[in-house]
N, CA, C and O atoms as a GROMACS GRO file, in nm:
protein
  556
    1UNK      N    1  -1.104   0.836   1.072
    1UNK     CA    2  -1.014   0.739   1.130
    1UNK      C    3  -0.868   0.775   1.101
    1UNK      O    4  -0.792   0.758   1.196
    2UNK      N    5  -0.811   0.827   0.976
    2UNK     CA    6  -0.703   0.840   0.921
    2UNK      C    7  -0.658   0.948   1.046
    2UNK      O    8  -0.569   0.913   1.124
    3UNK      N    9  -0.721   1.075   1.060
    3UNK     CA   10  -0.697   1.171   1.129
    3UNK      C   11  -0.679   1.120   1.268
    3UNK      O   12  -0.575   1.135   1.333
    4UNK      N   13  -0.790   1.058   1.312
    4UNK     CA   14  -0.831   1.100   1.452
    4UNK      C   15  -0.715   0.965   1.538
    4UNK      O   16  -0.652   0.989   1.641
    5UNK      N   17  -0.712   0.873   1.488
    5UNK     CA   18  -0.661   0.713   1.502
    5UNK      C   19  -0.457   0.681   1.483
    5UNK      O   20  -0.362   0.639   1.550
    6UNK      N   21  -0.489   0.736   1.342
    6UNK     CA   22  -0.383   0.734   1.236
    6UNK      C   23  -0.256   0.832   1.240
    6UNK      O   24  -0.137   0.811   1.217
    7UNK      N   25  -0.327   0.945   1.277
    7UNK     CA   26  -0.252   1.128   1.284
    7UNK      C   27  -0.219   1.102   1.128
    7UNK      O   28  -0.105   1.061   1.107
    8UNK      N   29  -0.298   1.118   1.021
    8UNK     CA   30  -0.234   1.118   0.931
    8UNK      C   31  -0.368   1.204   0.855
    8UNK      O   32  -0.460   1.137   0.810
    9UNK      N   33  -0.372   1.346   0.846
    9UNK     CA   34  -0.494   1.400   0.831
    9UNK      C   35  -0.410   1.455   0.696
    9UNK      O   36  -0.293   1.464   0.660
   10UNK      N   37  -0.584   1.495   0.631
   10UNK     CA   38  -0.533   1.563   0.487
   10UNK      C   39  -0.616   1.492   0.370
   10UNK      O   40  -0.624   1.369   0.366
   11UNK      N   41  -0.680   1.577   0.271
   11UNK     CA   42  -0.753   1.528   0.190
   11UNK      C   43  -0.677   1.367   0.096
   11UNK      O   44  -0.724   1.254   0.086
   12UNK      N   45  -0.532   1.432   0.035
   12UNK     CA   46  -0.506   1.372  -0.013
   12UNK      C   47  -0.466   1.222   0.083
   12UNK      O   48  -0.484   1.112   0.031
   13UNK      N   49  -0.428   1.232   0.180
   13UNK     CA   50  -0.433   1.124   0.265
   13UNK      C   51  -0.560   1.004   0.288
   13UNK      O   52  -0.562   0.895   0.346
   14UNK      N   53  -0.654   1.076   0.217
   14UNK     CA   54  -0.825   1.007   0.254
   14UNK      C   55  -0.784   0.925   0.094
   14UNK      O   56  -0.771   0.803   0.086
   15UNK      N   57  -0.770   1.009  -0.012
   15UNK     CA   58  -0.770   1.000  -0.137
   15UNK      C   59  -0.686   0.885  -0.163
   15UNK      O   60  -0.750   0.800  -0.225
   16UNK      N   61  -0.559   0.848  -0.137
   16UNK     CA   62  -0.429   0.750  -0.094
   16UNK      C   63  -0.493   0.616  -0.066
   16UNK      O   64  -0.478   0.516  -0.136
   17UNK      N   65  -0.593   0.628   0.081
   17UNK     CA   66  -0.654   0.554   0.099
   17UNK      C   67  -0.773   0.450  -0.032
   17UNK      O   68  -0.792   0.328  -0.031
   18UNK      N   69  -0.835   0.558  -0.134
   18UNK     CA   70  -0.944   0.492  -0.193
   18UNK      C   71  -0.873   0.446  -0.281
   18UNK      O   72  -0.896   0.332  -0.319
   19UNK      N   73  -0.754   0.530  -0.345
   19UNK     CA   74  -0.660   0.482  -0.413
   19UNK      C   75  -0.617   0.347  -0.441
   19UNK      O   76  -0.623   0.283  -0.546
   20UNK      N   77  -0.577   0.321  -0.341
   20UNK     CA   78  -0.518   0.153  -0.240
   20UNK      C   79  -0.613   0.073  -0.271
   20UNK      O   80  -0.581  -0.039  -0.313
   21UNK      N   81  -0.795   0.116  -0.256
   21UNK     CA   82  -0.843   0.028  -0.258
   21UNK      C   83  -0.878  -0.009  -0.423
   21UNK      O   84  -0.884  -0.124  -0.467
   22UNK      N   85  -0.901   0.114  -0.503
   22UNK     CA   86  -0.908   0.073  -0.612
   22UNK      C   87  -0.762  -0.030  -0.702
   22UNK      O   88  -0.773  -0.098  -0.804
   23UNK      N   89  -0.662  -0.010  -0.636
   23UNK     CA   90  -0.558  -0.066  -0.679
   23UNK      C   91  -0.604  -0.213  -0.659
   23UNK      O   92  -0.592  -0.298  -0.747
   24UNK      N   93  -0.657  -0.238  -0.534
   24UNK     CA   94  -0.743  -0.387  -0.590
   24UNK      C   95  -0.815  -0.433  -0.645
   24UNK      O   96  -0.830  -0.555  -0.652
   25UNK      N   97  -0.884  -0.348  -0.701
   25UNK     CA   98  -0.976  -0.327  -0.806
   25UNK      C   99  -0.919  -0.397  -0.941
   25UNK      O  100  -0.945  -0.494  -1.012
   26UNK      N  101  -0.810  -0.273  -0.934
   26UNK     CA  102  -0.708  -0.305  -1.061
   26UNK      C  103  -0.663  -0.474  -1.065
   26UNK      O  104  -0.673  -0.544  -1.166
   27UNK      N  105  -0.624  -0.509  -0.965
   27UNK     CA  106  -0.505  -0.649  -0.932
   27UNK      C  107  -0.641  -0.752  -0.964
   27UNK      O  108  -0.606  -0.859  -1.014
   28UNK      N  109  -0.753  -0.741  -0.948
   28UNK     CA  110  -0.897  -0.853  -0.967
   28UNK      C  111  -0.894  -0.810  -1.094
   28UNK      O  112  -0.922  -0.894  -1.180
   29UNK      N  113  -0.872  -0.720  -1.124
   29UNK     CA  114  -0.959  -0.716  -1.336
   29UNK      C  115  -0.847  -0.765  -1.367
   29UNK      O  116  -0.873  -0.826  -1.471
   30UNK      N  117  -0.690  -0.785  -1.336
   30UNK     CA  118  -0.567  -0.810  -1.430
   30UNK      C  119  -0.552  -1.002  -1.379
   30UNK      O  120  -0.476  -1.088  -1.425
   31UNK      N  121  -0.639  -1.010  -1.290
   31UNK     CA  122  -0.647  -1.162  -1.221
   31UNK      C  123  -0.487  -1.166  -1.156
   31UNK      O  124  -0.408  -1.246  -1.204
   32UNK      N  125  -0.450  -1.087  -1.059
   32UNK     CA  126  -0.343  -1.124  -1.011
   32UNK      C  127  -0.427  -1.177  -0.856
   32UNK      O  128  -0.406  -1.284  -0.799
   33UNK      N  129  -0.521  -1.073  -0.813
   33UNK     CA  130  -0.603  -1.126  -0.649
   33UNK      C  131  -0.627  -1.283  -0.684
   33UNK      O  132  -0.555  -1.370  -0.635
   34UNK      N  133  -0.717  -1.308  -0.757
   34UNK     CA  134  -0.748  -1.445  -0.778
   34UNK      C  135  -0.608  -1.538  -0.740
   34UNK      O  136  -0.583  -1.598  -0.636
   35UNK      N  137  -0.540  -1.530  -0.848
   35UNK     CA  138  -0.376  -1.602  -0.846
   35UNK      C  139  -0.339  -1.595  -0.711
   35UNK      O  140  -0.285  -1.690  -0.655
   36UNK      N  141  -0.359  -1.515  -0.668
   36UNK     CA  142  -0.246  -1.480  -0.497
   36UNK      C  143  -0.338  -1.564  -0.386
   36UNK      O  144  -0.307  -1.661  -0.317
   37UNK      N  145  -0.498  -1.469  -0.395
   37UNK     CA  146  -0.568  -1.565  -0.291
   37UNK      C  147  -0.602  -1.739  -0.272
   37UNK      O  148  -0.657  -1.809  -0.188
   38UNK      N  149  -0.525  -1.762  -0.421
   38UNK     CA  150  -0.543  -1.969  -0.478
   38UNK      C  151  -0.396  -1.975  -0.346
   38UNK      O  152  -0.398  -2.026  -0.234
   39UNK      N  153  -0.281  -1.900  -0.420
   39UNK     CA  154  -0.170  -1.944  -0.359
   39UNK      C  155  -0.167  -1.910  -0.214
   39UNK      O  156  -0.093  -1.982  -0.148
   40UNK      N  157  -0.232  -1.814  -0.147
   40UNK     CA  158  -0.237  -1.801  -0.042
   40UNK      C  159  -0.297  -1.972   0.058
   40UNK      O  160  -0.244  -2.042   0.144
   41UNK      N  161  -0.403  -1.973  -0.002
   41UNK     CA  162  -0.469  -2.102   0.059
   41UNK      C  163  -0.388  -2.217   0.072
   41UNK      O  164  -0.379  -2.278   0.178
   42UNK      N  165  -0.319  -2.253  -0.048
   42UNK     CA  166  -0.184  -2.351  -0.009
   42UNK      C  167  -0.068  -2.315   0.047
   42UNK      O  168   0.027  -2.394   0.050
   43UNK      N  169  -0.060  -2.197   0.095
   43UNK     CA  170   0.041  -2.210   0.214
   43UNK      C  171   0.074  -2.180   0.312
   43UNK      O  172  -0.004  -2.097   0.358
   44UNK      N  173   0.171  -2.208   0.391
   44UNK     CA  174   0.157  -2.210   0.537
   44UNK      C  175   0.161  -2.052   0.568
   44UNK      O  176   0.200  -1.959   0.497
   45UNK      N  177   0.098  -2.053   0.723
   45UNK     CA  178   0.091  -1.923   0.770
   45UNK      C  179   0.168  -1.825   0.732
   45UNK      O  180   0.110  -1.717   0.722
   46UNK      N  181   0.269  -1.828   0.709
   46UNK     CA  182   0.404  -1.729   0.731
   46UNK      C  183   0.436  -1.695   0.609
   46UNK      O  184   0.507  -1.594   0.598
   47UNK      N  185   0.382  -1.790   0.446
   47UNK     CA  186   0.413  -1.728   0.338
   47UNK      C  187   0.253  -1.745   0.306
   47UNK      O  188   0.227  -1.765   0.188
   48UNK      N  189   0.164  -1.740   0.380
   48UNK     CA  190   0.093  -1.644   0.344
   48UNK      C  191   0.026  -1.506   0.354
   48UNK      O  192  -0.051  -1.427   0.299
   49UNK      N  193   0.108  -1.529   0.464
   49UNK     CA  194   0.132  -1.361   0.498
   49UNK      C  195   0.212  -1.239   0.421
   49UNK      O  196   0.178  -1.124   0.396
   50UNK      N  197   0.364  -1.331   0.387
   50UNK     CA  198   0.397  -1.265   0.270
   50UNK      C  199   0.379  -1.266   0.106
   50UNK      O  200   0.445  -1.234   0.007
   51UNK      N  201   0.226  -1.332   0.145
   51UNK     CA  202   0.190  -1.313   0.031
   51UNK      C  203   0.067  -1.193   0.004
   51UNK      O  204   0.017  -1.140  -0.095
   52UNK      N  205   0.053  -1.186   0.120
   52UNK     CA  206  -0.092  -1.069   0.129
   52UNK      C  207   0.019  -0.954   0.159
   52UNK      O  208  -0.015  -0.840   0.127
   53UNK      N  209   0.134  -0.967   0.210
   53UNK     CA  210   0.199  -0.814   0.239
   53UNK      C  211   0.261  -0.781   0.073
   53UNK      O  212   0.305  -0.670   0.042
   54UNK      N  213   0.257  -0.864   0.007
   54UNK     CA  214   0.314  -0.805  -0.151
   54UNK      C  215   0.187  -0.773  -0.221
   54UNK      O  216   0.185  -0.677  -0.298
   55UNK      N  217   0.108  -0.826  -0.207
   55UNK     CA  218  -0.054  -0.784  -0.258
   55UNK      C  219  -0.063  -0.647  -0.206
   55UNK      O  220  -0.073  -0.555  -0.288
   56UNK      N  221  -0.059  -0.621  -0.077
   56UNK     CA  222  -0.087  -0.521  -0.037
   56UNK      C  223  -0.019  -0.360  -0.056
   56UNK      O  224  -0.066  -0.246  -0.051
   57UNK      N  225   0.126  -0.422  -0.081
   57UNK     CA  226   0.212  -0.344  -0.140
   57UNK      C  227   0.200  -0.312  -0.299
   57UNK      O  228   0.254  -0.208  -0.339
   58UNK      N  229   0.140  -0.384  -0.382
   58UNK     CA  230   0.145  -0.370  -0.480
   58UNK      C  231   0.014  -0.253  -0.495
   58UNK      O  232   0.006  -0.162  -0.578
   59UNK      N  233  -0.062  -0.279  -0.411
   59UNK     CA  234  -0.225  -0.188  -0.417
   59UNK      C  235  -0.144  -0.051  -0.430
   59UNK      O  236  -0.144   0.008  -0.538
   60UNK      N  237  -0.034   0.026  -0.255
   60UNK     CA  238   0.027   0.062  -0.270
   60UNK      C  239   0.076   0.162  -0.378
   60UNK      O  240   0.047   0.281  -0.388
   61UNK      N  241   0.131   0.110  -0.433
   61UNK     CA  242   0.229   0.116  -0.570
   61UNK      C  243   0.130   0.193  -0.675
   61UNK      O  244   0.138   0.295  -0.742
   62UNK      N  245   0.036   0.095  -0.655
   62UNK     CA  246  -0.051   0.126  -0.805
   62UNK      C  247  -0.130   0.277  -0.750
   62UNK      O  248  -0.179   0.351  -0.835
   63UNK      N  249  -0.136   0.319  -0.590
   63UNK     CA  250  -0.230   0.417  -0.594
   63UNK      C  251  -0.087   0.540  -0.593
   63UNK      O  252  -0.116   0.655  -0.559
   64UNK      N  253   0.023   0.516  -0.622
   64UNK     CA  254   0.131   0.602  -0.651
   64UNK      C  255   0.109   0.639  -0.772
   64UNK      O  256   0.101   0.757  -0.806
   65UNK      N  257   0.097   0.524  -0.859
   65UNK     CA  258   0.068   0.566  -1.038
   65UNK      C  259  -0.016   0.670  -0.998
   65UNK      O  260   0.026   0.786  -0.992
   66UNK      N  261  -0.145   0.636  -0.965
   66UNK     CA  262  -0.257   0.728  -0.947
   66UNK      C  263  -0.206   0.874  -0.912
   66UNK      O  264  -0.198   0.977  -0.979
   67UNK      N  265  -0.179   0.846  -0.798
   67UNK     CA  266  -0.081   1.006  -0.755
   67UNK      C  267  -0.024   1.088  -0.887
   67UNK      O  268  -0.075   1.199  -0.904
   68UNK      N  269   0.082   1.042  -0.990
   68UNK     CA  270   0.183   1.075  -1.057
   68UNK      C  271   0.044   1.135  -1.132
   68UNK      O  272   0.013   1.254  -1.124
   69UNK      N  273  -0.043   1.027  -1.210
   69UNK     CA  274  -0.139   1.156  -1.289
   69UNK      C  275  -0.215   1.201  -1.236
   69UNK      O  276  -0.283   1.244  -1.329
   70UNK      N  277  -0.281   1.238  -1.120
   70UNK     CA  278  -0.300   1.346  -1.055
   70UNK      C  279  -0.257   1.449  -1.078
   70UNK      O  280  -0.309   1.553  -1.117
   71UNK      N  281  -0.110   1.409  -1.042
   71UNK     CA  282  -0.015   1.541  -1.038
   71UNK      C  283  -0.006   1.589  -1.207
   71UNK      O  284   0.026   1.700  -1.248
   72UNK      N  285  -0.045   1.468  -1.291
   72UNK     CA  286   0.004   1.572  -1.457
   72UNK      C  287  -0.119   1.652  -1.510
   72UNK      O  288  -0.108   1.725  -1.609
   73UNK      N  289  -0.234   1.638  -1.444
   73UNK     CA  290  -0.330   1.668  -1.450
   73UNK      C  291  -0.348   1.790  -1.358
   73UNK      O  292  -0.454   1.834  -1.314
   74UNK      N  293  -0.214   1.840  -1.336
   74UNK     CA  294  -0.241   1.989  -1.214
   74UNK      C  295  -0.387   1.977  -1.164
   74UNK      O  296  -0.474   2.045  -1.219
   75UNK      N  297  -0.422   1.876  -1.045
   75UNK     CA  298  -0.483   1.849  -0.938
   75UNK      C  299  -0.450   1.844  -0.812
   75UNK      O  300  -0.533   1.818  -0.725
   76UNK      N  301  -0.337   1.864  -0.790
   76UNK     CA  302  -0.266   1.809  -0.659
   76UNK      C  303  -0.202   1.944  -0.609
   76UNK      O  304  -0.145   2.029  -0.678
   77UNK      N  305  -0.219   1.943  -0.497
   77UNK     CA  306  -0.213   2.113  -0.400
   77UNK      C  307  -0.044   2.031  -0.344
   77UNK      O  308  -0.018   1.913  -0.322
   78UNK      N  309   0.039   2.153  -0.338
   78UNK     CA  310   0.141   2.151  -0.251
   78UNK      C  311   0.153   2.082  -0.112
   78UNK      O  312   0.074   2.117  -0.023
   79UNK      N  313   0.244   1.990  -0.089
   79UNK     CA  314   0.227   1.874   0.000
   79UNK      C  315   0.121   1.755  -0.004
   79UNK      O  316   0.108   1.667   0.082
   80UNK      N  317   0.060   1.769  -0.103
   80UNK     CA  318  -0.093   1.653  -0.111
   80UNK      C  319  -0.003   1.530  -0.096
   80UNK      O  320  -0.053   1.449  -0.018
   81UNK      N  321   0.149   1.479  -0.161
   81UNK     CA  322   0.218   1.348  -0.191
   81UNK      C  323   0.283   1.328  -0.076
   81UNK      O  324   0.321   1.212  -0.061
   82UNK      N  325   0.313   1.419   0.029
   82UNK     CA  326   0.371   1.360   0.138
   82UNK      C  327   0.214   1.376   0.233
   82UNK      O  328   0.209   1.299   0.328
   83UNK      N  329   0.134   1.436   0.220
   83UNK     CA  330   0.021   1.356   0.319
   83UNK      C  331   0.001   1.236   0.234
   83UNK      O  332   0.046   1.151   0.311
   84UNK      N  333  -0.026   1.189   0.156
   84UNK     CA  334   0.002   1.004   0.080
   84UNK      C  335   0.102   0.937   0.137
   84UNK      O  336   0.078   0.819   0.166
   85UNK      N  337   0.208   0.980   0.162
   85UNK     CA  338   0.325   0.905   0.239
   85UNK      C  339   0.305   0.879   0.394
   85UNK      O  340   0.319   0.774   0.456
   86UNK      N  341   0.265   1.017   0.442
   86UNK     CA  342   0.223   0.988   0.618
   86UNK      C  343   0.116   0.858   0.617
   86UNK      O  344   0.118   0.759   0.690
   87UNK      N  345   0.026   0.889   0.515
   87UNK     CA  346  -0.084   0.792   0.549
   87UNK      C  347  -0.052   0.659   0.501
   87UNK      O  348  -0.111   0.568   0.559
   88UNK      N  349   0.037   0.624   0.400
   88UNK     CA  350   0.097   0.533   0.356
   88UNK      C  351   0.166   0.461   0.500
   88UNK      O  352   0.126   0.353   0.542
   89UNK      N  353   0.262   0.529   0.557
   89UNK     CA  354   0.332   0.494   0.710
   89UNK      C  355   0.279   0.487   0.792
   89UNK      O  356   0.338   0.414   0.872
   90UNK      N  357   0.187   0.524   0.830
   90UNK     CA  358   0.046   0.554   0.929
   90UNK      C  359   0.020   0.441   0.936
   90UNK      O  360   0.046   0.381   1.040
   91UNK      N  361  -0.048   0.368   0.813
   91UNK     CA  362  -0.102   0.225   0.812
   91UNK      C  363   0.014   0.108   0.789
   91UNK      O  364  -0.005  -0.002   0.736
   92UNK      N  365   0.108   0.147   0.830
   92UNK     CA  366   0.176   0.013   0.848
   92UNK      C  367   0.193  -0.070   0.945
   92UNK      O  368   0.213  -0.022   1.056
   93UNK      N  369   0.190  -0.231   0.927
   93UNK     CA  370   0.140  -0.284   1.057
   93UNK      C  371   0.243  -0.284   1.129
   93UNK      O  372   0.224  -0.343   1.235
   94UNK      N  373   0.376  -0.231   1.112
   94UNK     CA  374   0.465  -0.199   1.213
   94UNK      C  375   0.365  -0.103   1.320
   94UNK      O  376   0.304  -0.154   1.414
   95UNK      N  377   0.359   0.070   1.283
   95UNK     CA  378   0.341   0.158   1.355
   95UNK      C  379   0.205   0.088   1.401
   95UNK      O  380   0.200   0.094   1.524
   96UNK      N  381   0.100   0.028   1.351
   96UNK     CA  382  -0.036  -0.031   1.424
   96UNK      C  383  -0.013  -0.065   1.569
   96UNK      O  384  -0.047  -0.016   1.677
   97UNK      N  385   0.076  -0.196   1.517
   97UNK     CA  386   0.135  -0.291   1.637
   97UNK      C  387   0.199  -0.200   1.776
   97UNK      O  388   0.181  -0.218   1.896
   98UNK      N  389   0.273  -0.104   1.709
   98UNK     CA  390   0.300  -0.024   1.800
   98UNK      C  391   0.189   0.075   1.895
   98UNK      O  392   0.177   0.112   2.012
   99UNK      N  393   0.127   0.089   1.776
   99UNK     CA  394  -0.017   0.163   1.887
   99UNK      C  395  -0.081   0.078   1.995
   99UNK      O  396  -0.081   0.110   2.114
  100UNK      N  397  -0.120  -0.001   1.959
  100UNK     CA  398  -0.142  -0.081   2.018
  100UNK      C  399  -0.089  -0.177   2.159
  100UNK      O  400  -0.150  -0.242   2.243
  101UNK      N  401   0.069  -0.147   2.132
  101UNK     CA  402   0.123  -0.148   2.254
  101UNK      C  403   0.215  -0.343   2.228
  101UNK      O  404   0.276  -0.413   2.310
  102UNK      N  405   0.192  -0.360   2.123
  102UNK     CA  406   0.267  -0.504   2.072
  102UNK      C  407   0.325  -0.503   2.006
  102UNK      O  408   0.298  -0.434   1.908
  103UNK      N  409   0.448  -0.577   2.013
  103UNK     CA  410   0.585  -0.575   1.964
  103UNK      C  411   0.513  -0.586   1.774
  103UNK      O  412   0.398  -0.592   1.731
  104UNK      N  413   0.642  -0.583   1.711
  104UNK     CA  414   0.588  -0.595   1.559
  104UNK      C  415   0.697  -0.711   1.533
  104UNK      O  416   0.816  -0.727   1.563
  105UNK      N  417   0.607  -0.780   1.468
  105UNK     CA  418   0.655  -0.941   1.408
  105UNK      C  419   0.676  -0.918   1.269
  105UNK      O  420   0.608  -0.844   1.199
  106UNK      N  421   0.764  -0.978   1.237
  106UNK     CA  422   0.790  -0.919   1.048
  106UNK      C  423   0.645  -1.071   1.018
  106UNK      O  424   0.538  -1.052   0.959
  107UNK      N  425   0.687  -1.193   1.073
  107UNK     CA  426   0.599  -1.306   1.060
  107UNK      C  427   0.458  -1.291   0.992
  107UNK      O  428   0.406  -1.352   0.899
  108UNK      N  429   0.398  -1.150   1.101
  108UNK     CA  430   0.272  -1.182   1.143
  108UNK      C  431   0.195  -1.025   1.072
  108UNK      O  432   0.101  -0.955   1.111
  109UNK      N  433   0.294  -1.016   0.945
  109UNK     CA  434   0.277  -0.850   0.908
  109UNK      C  435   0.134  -0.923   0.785
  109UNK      O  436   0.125  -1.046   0.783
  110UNK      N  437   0.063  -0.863   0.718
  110UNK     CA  438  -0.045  -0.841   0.645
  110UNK      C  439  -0.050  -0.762   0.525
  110UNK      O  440  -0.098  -0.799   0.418
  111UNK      N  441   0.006  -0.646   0.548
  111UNK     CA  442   0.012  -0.508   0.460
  111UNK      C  443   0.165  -0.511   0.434
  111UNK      O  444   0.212  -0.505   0.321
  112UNK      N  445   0.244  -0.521   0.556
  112UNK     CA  446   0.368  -0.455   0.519
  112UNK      C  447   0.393  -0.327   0.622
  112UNK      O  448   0.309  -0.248   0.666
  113UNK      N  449   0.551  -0.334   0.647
  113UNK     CA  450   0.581  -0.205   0.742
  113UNK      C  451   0.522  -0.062   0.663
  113UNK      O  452   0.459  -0.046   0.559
  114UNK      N  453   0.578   0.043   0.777
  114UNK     CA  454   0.576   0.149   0.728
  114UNK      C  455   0.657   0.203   0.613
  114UNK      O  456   0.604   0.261   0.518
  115UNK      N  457   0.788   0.182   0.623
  115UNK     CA  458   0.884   0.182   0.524
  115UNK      C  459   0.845   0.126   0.418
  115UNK      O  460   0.828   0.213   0.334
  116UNK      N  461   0.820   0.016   0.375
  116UNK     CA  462   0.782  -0.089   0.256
  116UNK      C  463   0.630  -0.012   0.210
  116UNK      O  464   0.579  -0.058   0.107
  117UNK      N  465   0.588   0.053   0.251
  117UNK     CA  466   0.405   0.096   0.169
  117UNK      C  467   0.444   0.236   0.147
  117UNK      O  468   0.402   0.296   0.048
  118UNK      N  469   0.535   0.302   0.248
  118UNK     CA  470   0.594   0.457   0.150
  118UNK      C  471   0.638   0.378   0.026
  118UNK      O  472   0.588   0.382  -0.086
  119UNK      N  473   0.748   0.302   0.070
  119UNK     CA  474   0.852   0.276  -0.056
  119UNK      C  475   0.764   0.245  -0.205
  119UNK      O  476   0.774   0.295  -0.317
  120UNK      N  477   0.667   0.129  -0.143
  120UNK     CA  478   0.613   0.122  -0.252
  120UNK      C  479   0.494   0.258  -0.351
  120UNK      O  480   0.498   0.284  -0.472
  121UNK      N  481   0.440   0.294  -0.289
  121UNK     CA  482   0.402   0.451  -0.322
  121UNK      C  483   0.466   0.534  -0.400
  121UNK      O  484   0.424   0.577  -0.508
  122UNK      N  485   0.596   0.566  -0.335
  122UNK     CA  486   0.682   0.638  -0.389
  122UNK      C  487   0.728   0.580  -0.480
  122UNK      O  488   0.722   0.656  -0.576
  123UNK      N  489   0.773   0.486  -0.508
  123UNK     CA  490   0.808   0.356  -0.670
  123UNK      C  491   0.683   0.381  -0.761
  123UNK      O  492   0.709   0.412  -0.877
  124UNK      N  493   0.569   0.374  -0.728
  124UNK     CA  494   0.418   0.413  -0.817
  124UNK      C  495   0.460   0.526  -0.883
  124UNK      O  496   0.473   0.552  -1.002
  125UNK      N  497   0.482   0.594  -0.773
  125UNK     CA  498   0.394   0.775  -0.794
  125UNK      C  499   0.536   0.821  -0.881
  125UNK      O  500   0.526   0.857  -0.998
  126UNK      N  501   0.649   0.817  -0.821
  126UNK     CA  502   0.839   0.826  -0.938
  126UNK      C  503   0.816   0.766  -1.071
  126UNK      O  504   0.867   0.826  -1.166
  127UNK      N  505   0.746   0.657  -1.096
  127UNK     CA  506   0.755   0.636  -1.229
  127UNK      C  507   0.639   0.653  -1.289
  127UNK      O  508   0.656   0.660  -1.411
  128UNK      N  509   0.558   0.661  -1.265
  128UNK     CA  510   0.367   0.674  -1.287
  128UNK      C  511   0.342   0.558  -1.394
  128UNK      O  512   0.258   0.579  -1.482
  129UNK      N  513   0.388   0.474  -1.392
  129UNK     CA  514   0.378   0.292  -1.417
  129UNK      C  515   0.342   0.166  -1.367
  129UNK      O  516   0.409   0.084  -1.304
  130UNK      N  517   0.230   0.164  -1.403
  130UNK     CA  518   0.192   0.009  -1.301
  130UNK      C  519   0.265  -0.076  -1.344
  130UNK      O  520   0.235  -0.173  -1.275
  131UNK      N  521   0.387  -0.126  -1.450
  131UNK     CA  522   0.452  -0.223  -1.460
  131UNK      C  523   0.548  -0.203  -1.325
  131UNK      O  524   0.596  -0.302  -1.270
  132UNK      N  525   0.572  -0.078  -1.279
  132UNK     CA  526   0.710  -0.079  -1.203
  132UNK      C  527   0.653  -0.134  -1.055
  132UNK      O  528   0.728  -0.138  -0.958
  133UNK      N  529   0.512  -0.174  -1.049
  133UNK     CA  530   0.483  -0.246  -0.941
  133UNK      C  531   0.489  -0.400  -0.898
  133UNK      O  532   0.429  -0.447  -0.801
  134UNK      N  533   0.561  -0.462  -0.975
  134UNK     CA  534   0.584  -0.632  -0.933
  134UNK      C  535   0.643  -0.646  -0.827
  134UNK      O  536   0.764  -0.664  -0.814
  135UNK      N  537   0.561  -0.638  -0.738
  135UNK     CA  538   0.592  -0.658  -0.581
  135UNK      C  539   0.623  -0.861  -0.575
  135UNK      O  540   0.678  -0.927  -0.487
  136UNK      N  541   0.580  -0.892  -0.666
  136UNK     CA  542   0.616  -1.032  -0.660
  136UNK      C  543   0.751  -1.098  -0.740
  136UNK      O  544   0.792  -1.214  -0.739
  137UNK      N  545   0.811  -0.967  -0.818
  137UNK     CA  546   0.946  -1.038  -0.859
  137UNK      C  547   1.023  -1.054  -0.750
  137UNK      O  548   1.006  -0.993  -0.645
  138UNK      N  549   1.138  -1.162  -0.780
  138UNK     CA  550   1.228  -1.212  -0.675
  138UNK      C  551   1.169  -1.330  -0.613
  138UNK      O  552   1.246  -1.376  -0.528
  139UNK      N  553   1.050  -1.403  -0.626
  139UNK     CA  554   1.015  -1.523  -0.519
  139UNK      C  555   0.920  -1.479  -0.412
  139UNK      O  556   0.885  -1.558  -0.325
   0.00000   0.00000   0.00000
């Protein structure tokens, strides 16, 4: 799908992906999913959307940590972190919306643009710190 759907081919691009998901992994054992999906339920459409696009960003983030020790662990082949970034931008529901042929609503986002899931990646993977992921400071 990443490849064929996405144009965002490349091992480490698949890897980015499981990454992300284990980063929710992470956010349920630290009880932040729990916390978010309570607050999600009490509120209205539109902040709870930005509440699943900072969740989602934070997954993000955390599969950047992942990246950084990868990389200290000389595992990671030349360019592996920018196929993580294509696929990072790939799946943003900006470029989706756009495939798709529908305008992009900041409103009606889920994950987060393309810009905002590099950014957050690249914030992971630059400091190789899951503290530097509080996608929820600021409100």
């Amino acid at each position: 799908e990443l490849q064929r759907r996405f144009h965002a081919p490349g091992e480490f691009a698949e890897a980015y992906v499981i990454a992300h998901e284990v980063g929710h992994h992470v956010q349920n054992l630290l009880g932040i999913m729990p916390k978010v999906m309570a607050a999600r339920e009490r509120a209205d459409p539109t902040a709870a959307n930005r509440l699943s696009v900072r969740l989602e960003l934070q997954a993000d983030c955390f599969a950047g940590v992942w990246g950084r020790s990868t990389e200290q662990r000389k595992l990671l082949d030349e360019g592996d972190i920018q196929e993580g970034m294509n696929a990072a931008a790939s799946v943003g529901d900006d470029r989706i919306l756009q495939k798709s042929g529908r305008r992009a609503n900041v409103e009606s986002f889920t994950h987060g643009s393309a810009a905002q899931r590099m950014s957050w990646f690249k914030k992971g993977y630059d400091s190789g710190d899951p503290r530097a992921c509080d996608t929820f400071a600021g409100g």
